[in-house]
PyMOL Python script that loads the backbone (N, CA, C, O; Angstrom):
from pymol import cmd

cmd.read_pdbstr("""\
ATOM      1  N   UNK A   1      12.337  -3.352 -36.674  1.00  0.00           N
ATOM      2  CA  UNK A   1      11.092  -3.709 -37.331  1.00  0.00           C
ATOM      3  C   UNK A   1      11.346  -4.087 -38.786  1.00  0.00           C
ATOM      4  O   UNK A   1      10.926  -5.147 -39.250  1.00  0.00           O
ATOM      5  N   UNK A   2      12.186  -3.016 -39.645  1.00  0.00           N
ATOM      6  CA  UNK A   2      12.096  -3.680 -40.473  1.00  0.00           C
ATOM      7  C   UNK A   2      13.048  -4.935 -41.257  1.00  0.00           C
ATOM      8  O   UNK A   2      12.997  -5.431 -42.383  1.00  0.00           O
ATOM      9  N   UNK A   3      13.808  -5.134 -40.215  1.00  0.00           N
ATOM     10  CA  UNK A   3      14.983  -6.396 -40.043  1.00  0.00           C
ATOM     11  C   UNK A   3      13.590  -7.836 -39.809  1.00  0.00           C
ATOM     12  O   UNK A   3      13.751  -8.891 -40.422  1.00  0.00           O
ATOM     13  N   UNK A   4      12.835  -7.717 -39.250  1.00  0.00           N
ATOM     14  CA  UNK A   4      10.941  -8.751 -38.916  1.00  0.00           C
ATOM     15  C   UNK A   4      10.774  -9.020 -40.180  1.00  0.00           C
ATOM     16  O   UNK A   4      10.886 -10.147 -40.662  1.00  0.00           O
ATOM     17  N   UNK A   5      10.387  -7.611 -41.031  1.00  0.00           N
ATOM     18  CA  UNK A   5       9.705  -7.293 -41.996  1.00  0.00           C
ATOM     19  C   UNK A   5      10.470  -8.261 -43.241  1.00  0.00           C
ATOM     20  O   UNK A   5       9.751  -9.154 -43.689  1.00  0.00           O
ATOM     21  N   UNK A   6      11.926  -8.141 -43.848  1.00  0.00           N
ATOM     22  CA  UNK A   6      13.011  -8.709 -44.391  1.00  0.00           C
ATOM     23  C   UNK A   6      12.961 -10.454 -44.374  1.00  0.00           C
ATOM     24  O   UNK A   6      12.965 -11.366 -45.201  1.00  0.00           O
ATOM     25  N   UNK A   7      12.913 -10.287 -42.880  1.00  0.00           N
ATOM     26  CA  UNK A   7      12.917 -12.358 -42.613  1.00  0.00           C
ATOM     27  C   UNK A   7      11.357 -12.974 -43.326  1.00  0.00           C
ATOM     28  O   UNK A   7      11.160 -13.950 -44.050  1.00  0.00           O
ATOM     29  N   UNK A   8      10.528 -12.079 -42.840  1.00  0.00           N
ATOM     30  CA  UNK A   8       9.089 -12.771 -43.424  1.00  0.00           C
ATOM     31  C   UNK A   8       8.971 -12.321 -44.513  1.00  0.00           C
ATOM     32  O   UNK A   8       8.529 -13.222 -45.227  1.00  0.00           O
ATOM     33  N   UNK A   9       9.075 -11.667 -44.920  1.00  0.00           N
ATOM     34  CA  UNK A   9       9.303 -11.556 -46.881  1.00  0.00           C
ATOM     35  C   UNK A   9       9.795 -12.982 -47.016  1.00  0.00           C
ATOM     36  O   UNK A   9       9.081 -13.979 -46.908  1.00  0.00           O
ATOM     37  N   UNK A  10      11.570 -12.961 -47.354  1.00  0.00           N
ATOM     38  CA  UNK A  10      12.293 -14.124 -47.174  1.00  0.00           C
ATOM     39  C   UNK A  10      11.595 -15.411 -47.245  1.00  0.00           C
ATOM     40  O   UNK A  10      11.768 -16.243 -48.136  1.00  0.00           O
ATOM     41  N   UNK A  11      10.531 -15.561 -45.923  1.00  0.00           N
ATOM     42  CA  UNK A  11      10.225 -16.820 -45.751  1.00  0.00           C
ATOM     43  C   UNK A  11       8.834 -16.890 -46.473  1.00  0.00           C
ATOM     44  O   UNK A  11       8.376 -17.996 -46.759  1.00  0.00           O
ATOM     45  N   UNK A  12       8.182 -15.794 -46.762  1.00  0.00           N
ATOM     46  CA  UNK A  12       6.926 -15.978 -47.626  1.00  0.00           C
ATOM     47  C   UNK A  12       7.785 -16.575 -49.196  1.00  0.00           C
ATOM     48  O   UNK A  12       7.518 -17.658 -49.715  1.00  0.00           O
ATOM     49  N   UNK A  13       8.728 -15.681 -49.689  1.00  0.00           N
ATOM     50  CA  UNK A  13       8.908 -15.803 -50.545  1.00  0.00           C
ATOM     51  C   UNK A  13       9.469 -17.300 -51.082  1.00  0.00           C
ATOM     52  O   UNK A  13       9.471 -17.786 -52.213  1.00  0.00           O
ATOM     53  N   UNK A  14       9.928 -17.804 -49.833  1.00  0.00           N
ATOM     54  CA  UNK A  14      10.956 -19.542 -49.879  1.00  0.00           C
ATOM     55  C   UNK A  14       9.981 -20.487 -49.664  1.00  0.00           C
ATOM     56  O   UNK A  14      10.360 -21.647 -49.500  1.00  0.00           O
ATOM     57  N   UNK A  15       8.874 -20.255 -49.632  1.00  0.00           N
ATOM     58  CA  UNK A  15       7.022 -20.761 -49.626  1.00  0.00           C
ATOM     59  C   UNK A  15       6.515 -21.488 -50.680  1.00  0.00           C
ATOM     60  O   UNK A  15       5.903 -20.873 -51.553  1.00  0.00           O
ATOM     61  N   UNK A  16       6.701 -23.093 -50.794  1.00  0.00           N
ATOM     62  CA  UNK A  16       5.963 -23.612 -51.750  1.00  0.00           C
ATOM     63  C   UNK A  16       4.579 -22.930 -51.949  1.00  0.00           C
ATOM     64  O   UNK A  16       3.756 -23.095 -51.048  1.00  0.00           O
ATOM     65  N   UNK A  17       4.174 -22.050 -53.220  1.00  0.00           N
ATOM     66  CA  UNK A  17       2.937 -22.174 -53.070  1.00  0.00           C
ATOM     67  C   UNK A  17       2.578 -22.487 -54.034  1.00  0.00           C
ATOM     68  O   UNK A  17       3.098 -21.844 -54.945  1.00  0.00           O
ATOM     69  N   UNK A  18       1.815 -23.293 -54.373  1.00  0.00           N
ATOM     70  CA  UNK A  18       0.895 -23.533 -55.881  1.00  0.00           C
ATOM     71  C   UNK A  18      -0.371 -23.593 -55.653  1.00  0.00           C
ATOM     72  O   UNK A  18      -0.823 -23.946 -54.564  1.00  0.00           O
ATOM     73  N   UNK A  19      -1.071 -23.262 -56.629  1.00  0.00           N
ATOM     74  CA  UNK A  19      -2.532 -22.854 -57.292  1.00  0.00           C
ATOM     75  C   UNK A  19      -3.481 -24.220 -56.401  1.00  0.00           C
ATOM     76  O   UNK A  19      -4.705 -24.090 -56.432  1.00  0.00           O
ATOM     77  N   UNK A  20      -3.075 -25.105 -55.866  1.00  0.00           N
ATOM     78  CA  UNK A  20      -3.576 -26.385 -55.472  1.00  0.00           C
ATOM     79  C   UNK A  20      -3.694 -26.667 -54.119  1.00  0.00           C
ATOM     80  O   UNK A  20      -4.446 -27.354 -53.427  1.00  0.00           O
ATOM     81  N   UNK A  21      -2.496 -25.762 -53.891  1.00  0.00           N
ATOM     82  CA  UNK A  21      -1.813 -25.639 -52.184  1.00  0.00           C
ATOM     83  C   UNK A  21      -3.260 -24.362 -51.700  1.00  0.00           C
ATOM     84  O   UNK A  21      -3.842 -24.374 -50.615  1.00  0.00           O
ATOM     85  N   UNK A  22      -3.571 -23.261 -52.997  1.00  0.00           N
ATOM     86  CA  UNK A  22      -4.453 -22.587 -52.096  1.00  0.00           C
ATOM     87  C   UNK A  22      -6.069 -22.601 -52.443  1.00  0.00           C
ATOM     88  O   UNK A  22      -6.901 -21.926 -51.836  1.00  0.00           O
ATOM     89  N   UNK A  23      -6.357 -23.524 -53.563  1.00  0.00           N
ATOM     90  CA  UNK A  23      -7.146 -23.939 -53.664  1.00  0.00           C
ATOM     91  C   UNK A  23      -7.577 -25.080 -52.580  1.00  0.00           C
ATOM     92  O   UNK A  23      -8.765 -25.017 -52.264  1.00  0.00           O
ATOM     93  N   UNK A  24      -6.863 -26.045 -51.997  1.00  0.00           N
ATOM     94  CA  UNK A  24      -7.403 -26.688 -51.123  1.00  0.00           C
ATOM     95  C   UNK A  24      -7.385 -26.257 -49.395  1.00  0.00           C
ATOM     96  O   UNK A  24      -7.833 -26.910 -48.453  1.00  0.00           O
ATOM     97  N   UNK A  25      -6.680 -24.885 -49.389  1.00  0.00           N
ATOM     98  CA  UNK A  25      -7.560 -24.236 -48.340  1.00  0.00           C
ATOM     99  C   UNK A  25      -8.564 -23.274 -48.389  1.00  0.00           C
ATOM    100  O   UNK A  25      -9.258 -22.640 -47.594  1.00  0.00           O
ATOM    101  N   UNK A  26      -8.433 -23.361 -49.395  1.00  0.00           N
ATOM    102  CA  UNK A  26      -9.938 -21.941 -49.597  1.00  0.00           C
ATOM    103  C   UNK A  26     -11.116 -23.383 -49.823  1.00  0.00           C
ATOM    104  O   UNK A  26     -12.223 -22.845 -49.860  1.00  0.00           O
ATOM    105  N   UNK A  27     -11.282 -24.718 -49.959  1.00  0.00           N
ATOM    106  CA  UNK A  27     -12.140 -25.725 -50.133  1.00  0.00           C
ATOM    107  C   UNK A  27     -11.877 -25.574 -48.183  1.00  0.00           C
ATOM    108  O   UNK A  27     -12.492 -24.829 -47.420  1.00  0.00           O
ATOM    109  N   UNK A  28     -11.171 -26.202 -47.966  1.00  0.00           N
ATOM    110  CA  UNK A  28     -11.300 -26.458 -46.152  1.00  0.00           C
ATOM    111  C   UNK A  28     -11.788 -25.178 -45.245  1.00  0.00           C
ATOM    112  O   UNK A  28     -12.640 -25.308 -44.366  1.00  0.00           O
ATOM    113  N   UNK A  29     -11.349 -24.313 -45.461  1.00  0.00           N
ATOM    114  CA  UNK A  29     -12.189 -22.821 -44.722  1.00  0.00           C
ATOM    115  C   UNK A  29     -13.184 -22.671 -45.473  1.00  0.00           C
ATOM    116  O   UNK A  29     -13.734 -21.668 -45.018  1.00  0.00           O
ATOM    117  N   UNK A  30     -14.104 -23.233 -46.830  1.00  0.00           N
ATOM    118  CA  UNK A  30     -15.362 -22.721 -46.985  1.00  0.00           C
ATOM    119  C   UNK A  30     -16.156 -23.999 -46.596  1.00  0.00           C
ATOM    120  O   UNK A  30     -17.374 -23.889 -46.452  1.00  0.00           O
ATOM    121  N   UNK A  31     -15.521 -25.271 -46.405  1.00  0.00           N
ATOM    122  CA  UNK A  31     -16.112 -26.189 -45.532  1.00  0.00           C
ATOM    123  C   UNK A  31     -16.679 -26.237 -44.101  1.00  0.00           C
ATOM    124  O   UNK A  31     -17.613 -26.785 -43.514  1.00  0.00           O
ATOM    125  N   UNK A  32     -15.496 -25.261 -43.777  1.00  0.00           N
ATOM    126  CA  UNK A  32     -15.340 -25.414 -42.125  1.00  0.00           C
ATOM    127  C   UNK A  32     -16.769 -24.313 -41.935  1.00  0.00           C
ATOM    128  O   UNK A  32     -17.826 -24.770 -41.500  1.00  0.00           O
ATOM    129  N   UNK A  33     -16.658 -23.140 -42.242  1.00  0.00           N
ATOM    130  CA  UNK A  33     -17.110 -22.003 -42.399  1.00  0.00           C
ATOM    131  C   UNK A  33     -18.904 -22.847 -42.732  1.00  0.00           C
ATOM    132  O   UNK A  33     -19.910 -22.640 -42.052  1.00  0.00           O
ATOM    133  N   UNK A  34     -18.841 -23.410 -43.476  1.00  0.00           N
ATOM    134  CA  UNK A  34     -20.386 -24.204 -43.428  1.00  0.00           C
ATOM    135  C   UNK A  34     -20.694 -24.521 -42.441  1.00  0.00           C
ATOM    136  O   UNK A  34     -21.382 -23.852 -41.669  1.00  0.00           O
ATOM    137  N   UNK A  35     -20.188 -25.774 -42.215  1.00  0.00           N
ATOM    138  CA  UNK A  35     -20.284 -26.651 -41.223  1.00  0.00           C
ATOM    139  C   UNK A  35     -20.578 -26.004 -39.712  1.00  0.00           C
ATOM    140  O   UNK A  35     -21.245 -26.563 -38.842  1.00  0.00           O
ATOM    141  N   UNK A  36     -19.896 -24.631 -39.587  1.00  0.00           N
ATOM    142  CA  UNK A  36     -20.252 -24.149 -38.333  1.00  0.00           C
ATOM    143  C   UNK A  36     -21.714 -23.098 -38.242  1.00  0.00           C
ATOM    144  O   UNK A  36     -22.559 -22.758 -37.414  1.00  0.00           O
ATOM    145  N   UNK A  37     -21.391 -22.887 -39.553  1.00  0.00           N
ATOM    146  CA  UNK A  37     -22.637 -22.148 -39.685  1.00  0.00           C
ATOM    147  C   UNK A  37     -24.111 -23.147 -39.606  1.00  0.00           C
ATOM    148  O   UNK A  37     -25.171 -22.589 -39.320  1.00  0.00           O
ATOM    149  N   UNK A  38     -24.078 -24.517 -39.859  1.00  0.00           N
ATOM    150  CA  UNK A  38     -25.065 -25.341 -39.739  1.00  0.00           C
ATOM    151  C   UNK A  38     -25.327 -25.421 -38.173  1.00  0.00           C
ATOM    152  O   UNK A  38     -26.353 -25.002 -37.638  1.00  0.00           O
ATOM    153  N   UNK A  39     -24.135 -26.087 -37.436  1.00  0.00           N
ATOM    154  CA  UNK A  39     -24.053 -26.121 -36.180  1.00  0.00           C
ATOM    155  C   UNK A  39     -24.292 -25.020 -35.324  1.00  0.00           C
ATOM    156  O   UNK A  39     -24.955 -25.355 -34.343  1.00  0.00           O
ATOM    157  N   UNK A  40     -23.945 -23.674 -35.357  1.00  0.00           N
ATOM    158  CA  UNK A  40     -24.792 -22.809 -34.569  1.00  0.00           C
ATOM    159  C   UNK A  40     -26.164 -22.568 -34.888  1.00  0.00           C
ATOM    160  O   UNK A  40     -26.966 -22.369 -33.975  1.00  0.00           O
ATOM    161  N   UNK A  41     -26.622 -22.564 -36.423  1.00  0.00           N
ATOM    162  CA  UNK A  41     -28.104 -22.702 -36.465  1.00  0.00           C
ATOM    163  C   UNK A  41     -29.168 -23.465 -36.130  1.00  0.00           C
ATOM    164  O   UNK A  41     -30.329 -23.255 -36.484  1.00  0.00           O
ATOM    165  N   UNK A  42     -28.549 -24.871 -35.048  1.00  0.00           N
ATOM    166  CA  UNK A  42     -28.921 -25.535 -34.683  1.00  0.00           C
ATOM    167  C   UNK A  42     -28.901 -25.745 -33.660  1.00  0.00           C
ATOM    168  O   UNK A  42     -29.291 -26.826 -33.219  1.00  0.00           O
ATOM    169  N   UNK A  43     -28.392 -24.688 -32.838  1.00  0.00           N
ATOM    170  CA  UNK A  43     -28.314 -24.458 -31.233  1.00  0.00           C
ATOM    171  C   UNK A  43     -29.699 -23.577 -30.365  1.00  0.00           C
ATOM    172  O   UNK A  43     -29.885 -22.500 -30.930  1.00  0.00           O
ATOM    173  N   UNK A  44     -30.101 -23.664 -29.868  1.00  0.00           N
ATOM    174  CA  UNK A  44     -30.936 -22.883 -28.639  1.00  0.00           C
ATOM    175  C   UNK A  44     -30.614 -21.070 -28.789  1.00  0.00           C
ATOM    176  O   UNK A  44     -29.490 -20.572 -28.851  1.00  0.00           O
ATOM    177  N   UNK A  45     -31.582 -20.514 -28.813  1.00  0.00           N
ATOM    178  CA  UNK A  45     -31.297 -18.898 -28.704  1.00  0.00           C
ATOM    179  C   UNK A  45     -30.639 -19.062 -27.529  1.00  0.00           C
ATOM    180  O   UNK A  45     -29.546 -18.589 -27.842  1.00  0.00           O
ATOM    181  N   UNK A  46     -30.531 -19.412 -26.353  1.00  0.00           N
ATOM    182  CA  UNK A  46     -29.489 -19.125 -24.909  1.00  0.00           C
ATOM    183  C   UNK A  46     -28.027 -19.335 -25.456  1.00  0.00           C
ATOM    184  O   UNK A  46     -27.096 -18.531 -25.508  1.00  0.00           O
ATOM    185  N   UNK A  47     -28.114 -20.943 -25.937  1.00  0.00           N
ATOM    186  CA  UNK A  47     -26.818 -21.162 -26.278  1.00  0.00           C
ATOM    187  C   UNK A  47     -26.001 -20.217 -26.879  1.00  0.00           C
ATOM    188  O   UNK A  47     -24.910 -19.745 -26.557  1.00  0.00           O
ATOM    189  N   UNK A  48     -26.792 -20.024 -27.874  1.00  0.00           N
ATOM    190  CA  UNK A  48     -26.334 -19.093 -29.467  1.00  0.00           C
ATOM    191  C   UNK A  48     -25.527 -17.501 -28.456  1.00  0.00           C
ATOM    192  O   UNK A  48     -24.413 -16.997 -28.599  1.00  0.00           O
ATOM    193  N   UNK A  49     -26.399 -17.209 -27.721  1.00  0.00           N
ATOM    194  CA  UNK A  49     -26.088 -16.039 -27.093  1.00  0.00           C
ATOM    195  C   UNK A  49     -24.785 -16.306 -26.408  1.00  0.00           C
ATOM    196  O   UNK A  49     -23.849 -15.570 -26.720  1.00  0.00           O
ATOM    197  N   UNK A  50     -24.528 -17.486 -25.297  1.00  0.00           N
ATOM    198  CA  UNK A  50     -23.594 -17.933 -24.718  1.00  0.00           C
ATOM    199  C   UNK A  50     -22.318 -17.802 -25.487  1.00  0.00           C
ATOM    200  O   UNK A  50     -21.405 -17.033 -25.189  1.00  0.00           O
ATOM    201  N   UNK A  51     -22.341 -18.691 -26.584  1.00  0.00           N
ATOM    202  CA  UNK A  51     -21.876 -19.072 -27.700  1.00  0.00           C
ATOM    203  C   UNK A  51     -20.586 -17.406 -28.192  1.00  0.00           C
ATOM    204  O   UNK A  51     -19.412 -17.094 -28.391  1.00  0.00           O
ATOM    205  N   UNK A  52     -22.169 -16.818 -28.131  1.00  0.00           N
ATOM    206  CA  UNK A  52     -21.618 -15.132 -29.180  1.00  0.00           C
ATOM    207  C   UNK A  52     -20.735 -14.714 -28.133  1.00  0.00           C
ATOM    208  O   UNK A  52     -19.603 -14.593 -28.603  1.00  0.00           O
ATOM    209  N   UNK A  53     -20.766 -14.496 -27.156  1.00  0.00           N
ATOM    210  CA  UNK A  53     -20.625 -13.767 -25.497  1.00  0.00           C
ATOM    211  C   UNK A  53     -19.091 -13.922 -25.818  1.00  0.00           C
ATOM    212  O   UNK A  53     -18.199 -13.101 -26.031  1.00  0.00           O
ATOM    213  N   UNK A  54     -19.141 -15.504 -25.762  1.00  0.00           N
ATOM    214  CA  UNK A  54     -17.492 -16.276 -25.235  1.00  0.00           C
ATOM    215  C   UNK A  54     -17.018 -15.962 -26.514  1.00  0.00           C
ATOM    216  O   UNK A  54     -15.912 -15.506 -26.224  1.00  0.00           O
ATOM    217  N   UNK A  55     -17.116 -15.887 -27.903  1.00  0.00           N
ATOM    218  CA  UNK A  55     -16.384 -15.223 -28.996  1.00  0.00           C
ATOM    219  C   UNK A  55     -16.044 -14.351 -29.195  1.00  0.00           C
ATOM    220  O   UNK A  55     -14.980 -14.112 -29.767  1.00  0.00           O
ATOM    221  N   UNK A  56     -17.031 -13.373 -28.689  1.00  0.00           N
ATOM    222  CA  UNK A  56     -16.496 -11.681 -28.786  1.00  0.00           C
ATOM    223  C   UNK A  56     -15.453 -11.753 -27.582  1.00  0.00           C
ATOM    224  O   UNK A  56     -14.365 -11.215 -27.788  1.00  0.00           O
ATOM    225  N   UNK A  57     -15.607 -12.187 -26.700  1.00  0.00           N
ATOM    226  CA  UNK A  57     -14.601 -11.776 -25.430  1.00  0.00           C
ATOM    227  C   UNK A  57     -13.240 -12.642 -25.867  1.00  0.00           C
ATOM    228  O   UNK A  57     -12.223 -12.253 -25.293  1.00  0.00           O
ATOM    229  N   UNK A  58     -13.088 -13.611 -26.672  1.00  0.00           N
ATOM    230  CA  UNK A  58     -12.128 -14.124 -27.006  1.00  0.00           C
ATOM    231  C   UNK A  58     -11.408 -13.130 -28.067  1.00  0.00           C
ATOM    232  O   UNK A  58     -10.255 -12.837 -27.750  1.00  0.00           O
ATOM    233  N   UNK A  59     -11.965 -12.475 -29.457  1.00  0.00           N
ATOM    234  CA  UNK A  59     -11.699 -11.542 -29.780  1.00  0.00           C
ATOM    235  C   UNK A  59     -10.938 -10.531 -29.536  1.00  0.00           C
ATOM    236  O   UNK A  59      -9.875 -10.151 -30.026  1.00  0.00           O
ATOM    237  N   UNK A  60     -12.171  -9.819 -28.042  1.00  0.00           N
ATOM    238  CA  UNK A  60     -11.258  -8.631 -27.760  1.00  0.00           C
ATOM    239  C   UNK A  60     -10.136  -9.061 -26.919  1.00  0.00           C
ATOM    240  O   UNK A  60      -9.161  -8.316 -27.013  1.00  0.00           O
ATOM    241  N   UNK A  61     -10.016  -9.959 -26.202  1.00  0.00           N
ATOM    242  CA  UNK A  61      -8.839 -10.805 -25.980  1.00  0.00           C
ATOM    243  C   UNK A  61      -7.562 -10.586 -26.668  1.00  0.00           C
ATOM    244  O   UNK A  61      -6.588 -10.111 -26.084  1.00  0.00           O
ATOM    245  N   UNK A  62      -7.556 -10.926 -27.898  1.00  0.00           N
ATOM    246  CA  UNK A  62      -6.748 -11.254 -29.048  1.00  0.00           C
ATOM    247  C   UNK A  62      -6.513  -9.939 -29.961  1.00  0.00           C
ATOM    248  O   UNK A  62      -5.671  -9.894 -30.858  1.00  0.00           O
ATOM    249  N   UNK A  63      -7.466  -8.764 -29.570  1.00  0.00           N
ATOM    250  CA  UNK A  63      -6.831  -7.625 -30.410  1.00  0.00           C
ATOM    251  C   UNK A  63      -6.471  -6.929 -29.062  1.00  0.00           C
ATOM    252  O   UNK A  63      -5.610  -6.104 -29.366  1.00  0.00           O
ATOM    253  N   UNK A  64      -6.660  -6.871 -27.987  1.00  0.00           N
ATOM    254  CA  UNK A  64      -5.832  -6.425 -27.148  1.00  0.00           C
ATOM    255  C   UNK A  64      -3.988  -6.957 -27.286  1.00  0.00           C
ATOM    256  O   UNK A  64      -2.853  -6.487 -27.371  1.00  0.00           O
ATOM    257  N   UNK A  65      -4.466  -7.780 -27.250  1.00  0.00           N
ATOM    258  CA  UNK A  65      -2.908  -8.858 -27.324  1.00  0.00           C
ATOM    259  C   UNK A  65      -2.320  -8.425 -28.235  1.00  0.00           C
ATOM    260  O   UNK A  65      -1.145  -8.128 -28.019  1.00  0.00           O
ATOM    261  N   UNK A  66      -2.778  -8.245 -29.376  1.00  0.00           N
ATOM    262  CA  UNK A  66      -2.314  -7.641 -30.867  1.00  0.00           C
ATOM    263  C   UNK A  66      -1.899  -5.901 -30.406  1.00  0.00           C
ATOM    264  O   UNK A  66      -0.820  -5.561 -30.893  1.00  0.00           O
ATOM    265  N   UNK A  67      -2.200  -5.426 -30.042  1.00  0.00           N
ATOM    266  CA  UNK A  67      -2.818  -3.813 -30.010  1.00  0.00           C
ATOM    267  C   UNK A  67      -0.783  -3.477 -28.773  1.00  0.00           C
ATOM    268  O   UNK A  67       0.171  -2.703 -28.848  1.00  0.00           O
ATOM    269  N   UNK A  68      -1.246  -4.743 -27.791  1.00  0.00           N
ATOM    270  CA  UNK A  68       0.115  -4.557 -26.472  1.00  0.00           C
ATOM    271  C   UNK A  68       1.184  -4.844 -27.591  1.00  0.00           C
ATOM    272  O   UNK A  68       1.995  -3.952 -27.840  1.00  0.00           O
ATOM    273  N   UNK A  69       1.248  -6.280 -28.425  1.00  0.00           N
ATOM    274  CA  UNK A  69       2.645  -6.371 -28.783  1.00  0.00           C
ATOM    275  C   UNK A  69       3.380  -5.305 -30.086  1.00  0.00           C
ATOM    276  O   UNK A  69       4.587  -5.139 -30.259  1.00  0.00           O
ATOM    277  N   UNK A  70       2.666  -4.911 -30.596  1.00  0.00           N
ATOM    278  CA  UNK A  70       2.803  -3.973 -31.641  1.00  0.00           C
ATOM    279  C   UNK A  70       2.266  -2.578 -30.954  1.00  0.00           C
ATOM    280  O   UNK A  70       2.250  -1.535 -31.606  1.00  0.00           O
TER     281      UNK A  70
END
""", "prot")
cmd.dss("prot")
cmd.show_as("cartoon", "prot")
cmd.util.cbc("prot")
cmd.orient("prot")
């Protein structure tokens, strides 16, 4: 584990990052993050429900998955 831990340091650390690099994703995830928020407020209460159903189950999906490999 902590031989994992070592490589991703490493590779965070060998990481162009500049002030521009995370400024223009914090602009694209508070875009995106709109944009969906417009689009489900513009869906049908069934949908919306449908919608929620298939997200949460994708979720617990994905922290199961998380929860087995670790």
């Amino acid at each position: 584990m902590d031989e994992k831990l070592e490589k991703l340091k490493e590779k965070f650390c060998n990481a162009h990052i500049s002030f521009e690099n995370i400024l223009g994703v914090a602009f694209l995830g508070a875009l995106g993050s709109v944009i969906t928020y417009f689009l489900y407020n513009q869906l049908s209460d069934e949908t919306k429900k449908i919608v929620k159903e298939n997200l949460m189950e994708a979720l617990k999906r994905q922290v199961a998955k998380f929860a087995k490999e670790n």
